[in-house]
C-alpha positions in Angstrom: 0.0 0.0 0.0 2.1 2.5 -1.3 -0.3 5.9 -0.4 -0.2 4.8 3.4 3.7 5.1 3.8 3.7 8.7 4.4 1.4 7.7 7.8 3.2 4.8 8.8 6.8 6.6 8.7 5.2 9.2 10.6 3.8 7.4 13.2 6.7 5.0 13.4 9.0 8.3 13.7 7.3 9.1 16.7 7.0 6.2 18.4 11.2 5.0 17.8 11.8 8.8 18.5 10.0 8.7 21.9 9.4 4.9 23.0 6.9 6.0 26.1 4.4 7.0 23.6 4.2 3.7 21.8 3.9 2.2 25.2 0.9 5.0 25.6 -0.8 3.9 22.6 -0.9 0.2 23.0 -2.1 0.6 26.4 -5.2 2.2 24.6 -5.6 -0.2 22.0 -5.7 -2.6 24.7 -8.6 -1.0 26.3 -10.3 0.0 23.3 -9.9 -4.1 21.8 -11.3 -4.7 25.4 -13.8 -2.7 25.7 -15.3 -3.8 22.1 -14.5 -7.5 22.9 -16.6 -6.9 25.9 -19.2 -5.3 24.2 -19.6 -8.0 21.5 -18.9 -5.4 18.9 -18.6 -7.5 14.8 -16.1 -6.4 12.1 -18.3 -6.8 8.9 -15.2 -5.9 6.4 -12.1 -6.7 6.9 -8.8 -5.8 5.9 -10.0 -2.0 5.8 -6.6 0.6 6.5 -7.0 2.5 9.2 -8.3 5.6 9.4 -11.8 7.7 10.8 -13.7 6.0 8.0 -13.1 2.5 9.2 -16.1 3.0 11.4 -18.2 2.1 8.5 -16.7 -1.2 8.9 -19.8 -1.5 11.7 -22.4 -1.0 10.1 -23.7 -3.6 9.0 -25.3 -5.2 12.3 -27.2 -2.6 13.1 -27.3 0.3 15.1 -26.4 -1.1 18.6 -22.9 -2.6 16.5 -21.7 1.0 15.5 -22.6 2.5 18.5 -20.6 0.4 20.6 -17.7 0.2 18.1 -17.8 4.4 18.4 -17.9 3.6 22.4 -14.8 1.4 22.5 -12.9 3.9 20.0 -13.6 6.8 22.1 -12.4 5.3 25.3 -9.3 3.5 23.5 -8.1 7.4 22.3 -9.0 8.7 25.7 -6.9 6.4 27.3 -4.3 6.9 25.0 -4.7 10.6 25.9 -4.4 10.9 29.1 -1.4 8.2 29.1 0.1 10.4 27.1 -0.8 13.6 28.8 0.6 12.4 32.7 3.2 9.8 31.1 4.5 11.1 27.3 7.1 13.2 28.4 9.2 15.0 30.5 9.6 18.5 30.6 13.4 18.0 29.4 12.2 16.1 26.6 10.0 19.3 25.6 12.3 21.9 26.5 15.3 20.0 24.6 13.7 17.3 21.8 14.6 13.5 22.8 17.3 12.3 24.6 18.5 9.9 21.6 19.0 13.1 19.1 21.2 15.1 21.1 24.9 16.0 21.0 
């Protein structure tokens, strides 16, 4: 998939650049995969990239199916958030970029 390179390098920048935030971003997905597992939410397409319009992966099994998918994604990129917010980085790491890329 050629056109999705540009994401993946950027994403994959971040998280080799600064290794907390990959750590902060699984620990959503795990919540989020939980949370949807839990909820019985169905995948009725596969093999979708990602991206906001994978929602419509959802839809069909009804209303109750998206809605609960849309729960579980919330709560996986508010976890994600606020991992990030009190665990991301230190106030060196802002002030100075990341340890690894220093002289």
């Amino acid at each position: 998939m050629p056109w999705a390179n540009g994401a993946n390098r950027a994403a994959n920048g971040m998280d080799f650049r600064y290794p907390k935030l990959f750590v902060c971003s699984m620990v959503g997905s795990l919540v989020s995969g939980a949370l949807a597992l839990a909820l019985g939410v169905t995948a009725y397409v596969a093999g979708l990239p990602s991206s906001v319009l994978s929602i419509l992966t959802f839809v069909g099994g009804g209303t109750e199916n998206l809605i609960f998918a849309s729960i579980a994604a919330a709560a996986g990129f508010v976890v994600s958030f606020l991992a990030v917010w009190f665990f991301g980085f230190t106030k060196d790491e802002l002030e100075n970029g990341p340890v690894s890329e220093r002289a």
